[in-house]
N, C-alpha and C positions, 0 to 999 in steps of 0.2 A: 845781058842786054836789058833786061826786064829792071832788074834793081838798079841798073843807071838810070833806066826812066825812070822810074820814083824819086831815086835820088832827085833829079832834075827835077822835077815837080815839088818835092820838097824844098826844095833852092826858092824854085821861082815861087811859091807859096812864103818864104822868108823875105825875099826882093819885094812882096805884096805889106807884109806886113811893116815891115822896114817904112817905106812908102809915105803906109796909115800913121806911124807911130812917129816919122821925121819931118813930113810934109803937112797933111792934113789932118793932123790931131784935134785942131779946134776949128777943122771948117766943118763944112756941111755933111762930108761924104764920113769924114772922122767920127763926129759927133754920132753919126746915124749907126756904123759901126759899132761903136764902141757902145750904144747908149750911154749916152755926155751929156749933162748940162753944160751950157756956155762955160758958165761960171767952174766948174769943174775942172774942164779942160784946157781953161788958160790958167789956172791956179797948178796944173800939173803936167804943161806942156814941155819945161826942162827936163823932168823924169821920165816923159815917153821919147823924147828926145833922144833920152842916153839908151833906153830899151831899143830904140831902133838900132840904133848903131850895133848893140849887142845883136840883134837880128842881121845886118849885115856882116859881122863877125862869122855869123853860122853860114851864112852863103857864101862865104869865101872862104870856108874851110872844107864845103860840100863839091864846091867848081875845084877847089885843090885837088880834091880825093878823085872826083872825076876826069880833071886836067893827065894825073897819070895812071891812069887806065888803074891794069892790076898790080900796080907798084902801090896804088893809091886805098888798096886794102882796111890798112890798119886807121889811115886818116875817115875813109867813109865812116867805120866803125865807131870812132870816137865822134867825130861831129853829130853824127846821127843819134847818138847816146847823151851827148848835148841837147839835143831837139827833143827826146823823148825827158829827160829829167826836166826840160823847162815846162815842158808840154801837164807834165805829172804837177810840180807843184803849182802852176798855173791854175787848172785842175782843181786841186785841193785849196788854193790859199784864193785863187778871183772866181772863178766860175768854170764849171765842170765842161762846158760848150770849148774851152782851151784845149782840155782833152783831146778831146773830139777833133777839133780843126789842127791841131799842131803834132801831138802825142800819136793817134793813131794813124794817119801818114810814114811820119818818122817809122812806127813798129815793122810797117807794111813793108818799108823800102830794107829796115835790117833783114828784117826778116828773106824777104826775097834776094837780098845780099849774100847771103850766110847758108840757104838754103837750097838756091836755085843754081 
């Protein structure tokens, strides 16, 4: 029960991001997030564009895993280990705060997957 809620939380934290990165990349709420210049973020709105979509890729592989209970094992596993290696290079190649918001989530919910 516990690792489903993380899971979910990490979903709906992908569903947020997805949002930022599909919706509002070059508005106000975008820009503020992301620390954007205008000019920035309409120069690289098609590129967060397709990162969202990859973000909602990972949330329909999490409501998969979740959709079938403990059939859905092996799929938590993998998506979640998607969410942590995005989390990680994220991390290491834009800013270490990716980590943090993406990476250690995902670890919390395998973790409580695998352990609890």
């Amino acid at each position: 029960m516990v690792a489903n809620i993380l899971i979910g939380l990490v979903a709906l934290l992908h569903v947020y991001f997805m949002y930022l990165e599909m919706l509002v990349w070059d508005k106000p709420q975008g820009l503020k997030t992301f620390r954007l210049t205008q000019e920035f973020a309409s120069a690289s709105k098609a590129l967060a564009l397709n990162q969202g979509l990859y973000n909602g890729f990972l949330v329909a592989g999490l409501v998969w895993g979740l959709w079938l209970g403990e059939a859905g094992f092996a799929i938590k596993v993998f998506f979640l280990g998607c969410v942590i290696v995005a989390g990680i290079v994220g991390g290491l190649s834009v800013n270490r705060r990716i980590f943090l918001v993406q990476g250690v989530p995902a670890i919390l919910a395998l973790a409580a997957l695998i352990f609890l």
